[in-house]
C-alpha positions in Angstrom: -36.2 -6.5 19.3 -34.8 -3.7 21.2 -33.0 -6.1 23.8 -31.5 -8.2 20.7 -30.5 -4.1 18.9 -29.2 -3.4 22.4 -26.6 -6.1 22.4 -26.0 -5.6 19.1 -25.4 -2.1 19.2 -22.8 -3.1 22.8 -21.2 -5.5 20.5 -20.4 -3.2 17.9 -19.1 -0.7 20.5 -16.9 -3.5 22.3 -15.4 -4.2 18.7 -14.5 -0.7 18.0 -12.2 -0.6 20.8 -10.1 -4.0 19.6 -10.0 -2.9 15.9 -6.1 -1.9 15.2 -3.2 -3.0 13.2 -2.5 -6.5 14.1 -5.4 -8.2 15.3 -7.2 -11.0 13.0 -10.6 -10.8 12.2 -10.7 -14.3 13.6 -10.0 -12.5 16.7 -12.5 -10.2 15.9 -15.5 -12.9 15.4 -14.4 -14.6 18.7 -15.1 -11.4 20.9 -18.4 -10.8 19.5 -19.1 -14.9 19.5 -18.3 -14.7 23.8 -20.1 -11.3 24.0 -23.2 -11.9 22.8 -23.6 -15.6 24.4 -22.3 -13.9 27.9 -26.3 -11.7 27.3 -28.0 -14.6 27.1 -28.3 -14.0 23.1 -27.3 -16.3 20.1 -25.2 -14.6 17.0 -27.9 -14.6 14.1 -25.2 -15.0 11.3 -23.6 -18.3 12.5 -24.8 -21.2 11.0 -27.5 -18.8 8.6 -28.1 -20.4 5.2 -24.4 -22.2 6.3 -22.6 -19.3 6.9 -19.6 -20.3 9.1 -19.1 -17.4 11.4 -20.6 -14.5 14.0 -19.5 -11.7 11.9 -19.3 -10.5 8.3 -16.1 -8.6 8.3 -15.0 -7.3 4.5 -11.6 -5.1 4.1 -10.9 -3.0 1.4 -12.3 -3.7 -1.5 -15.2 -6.3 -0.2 -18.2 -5.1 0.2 -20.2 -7.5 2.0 -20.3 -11.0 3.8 -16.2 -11.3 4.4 -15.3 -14.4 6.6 -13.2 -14.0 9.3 -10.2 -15.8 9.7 -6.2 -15.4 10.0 -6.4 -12.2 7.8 -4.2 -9.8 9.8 -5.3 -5.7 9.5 -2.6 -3.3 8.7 -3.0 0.3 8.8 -4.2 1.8 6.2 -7.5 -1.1 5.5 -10.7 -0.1 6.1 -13.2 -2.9 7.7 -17.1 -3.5 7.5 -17.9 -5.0 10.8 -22.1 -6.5 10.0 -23.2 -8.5 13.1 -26.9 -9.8 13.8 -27.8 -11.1 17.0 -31.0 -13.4 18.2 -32.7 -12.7 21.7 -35.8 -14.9 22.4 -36.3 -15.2 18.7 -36.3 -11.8 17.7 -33.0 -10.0 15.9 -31.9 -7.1 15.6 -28.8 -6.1 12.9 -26.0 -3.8 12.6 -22.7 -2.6 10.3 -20.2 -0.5 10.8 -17.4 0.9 8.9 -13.4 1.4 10.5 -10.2 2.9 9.7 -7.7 1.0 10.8 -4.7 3.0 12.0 -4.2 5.9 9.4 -6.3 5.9 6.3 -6.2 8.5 3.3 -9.1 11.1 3.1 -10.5 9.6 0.2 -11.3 6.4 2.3 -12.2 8.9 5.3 -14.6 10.5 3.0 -16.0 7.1 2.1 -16.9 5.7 5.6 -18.3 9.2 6.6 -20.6 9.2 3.6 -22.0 6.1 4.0 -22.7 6.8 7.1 -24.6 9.9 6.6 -26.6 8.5 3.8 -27.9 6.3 6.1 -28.8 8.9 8.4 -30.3 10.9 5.4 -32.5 7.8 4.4 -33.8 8.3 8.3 -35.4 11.6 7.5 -38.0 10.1 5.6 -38.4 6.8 7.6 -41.6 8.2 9.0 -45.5 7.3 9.1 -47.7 7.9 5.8 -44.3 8.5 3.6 -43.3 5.6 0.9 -40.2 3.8 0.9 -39.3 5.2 -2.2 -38.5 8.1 -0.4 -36.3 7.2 1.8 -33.5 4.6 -0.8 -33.8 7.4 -3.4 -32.7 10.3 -0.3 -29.4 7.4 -0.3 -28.4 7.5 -3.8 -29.3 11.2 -3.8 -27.0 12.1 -1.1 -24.1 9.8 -2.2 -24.3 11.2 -6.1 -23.5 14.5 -4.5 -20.0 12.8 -3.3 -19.3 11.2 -6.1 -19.4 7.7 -5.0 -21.2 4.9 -6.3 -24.2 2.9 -4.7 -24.4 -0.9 -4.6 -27.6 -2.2 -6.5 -27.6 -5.6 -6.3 -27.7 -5.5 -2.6 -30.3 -3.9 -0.2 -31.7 -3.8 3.1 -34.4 -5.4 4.3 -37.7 -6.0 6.5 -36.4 -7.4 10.2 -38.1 -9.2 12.7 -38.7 -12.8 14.1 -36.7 -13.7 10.9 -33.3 -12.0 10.0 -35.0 -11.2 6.3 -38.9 -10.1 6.0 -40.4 -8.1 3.8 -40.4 -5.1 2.3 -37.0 -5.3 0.7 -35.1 -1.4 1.3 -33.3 -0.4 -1.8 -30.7 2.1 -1.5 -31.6 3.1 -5.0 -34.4 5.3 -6.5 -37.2 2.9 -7.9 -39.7 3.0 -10.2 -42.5 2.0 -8.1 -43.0 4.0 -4.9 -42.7 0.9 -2.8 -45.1 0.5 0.0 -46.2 2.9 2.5 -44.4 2.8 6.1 -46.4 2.8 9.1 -46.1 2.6 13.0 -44.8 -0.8 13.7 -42.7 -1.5 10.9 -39.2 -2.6 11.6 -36.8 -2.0 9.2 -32.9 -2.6 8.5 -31.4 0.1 6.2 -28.1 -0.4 4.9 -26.2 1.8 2.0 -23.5 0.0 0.9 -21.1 2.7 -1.0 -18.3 2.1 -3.6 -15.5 4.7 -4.4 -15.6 3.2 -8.0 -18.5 1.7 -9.8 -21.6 -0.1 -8.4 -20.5 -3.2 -10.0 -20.0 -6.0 -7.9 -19.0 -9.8 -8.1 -18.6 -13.1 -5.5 -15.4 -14.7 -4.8 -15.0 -18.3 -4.9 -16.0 -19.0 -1.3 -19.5 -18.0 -2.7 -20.0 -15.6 0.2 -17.1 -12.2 0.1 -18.9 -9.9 -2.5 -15.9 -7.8 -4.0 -16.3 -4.3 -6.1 -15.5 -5.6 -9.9 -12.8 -2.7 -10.1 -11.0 -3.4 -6.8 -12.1 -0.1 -5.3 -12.6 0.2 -1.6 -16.0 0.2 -0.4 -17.9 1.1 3.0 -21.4 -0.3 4.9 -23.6 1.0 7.3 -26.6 -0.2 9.0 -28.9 0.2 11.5 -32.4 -1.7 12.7 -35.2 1.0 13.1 -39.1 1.0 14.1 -41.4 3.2 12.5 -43.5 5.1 14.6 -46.0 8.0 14.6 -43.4 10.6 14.6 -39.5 10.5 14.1 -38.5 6.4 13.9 -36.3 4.6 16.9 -32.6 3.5 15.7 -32.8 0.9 17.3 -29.0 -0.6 17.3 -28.0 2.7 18.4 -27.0 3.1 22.3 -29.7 5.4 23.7 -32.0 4.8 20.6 
């Protein structure tokens, strides 16, 4: 798992330099597809449950599972970049969140939040603590901002399959959840609307859209639990 989060974590890097006005995120998909086959990996996403690409890229107002294709970025989009990858049957996943070109603040203030309330959900990814903790320190943080948190989609157990249990809400629960210890291996992933939580999927069954055409960000990273603070695993020198 940390080889397969290694190349995923280099693949998200590689992409961030090519994101700009202009490119397609067909062009996109194809430079993670030959990256990730040139480590001797396979991209998770292709093929899974008959999804037809290596990444998930959603601009603007989707939220989640965007196809790529001929769409052309222009400055001012924002794009969710969520790529899995598969080395010797283990997987690790990541998403990321770009401007591209100049963005307002508003949108600024998006991607930079979602970002953090991921890595305020990693203060209490620890040992002995409940996963309660941790999906209600998401929706806490992003109240405080004035955004809005997707329910209807969470993040998830990660392993030999791309989805294991325990399910991660990004949402405060009613039942404390289980209890994380050492060893688990987790993919938390706050997906953050500027509107309302609402959500809806297009007619390719796949791009999940915010119901009120507000721009929305995702972030994600693959982490182990261990004895003290947890390993970000799809982070370079996690």
């Amino acid at each position: 798992m940390r080889i397969a989060s290694k190349i995923c974590a280099q693949a998200h890097e590689l992409l961030a330099r090519h994101i700009r006005p202009g490119i397609t995120t067909g062009e996109l998909d194809k430079i993670a597809h030959d990256f990730i086959l040139s480590q001797d990996a396979t991209p998770t996403f292709l093929g899974y449950r008959g999804f037809p690409a290596t990444l998930c890229t959603s601009v603007n107002d989707e939220v989640i599972h965007g196809i790529p294709g001929i769409r052309r970025l222009k400055s001012g989009d924002i794009v969710s970049i969520d790529l899995g990858v598969c080395y010797k049957k283990f997987h690790g996943d990541a998403a990321r969140t770009h401007a591209v070109g100049e963005i307002s603040s508003e949108h600024s203030c998006l991607i930079e939040t979602t970002e953090r309330a991921f890595f305020e959900a990693v203060k209490f990814a620890k040992a002995g603590l409940r996963l309660h903790d941790l999906s209600a320190a998401i929706e806490d943080f992003v109240d405080t901002k004035g955004f809005s948190v997707v329910t209807e989609w969470c993040g998830h157990g990660i392993g030999r399959q791309l989805h294991e249990d325990p399910s991660v809400p990004n949402t405060r629960q009613e039942k404390r959840g289980p209890r994380l210890c050492r060893g688990m291996t987790l993919a938390i992933e706050p997906m953050i609307n500027i509107g309302g939580s609402a959500v809806k999927t297009c007619d390719d069954t796949w791009t999940i859209v915010t119901q009120d055409g507000s721009f929305s960000a995702h972030y994600e990273n693959t982490i182990l639990i261990t004895d003290g603070e947890p390993d970000i695993l799809t982070l370079l020198g996690g």
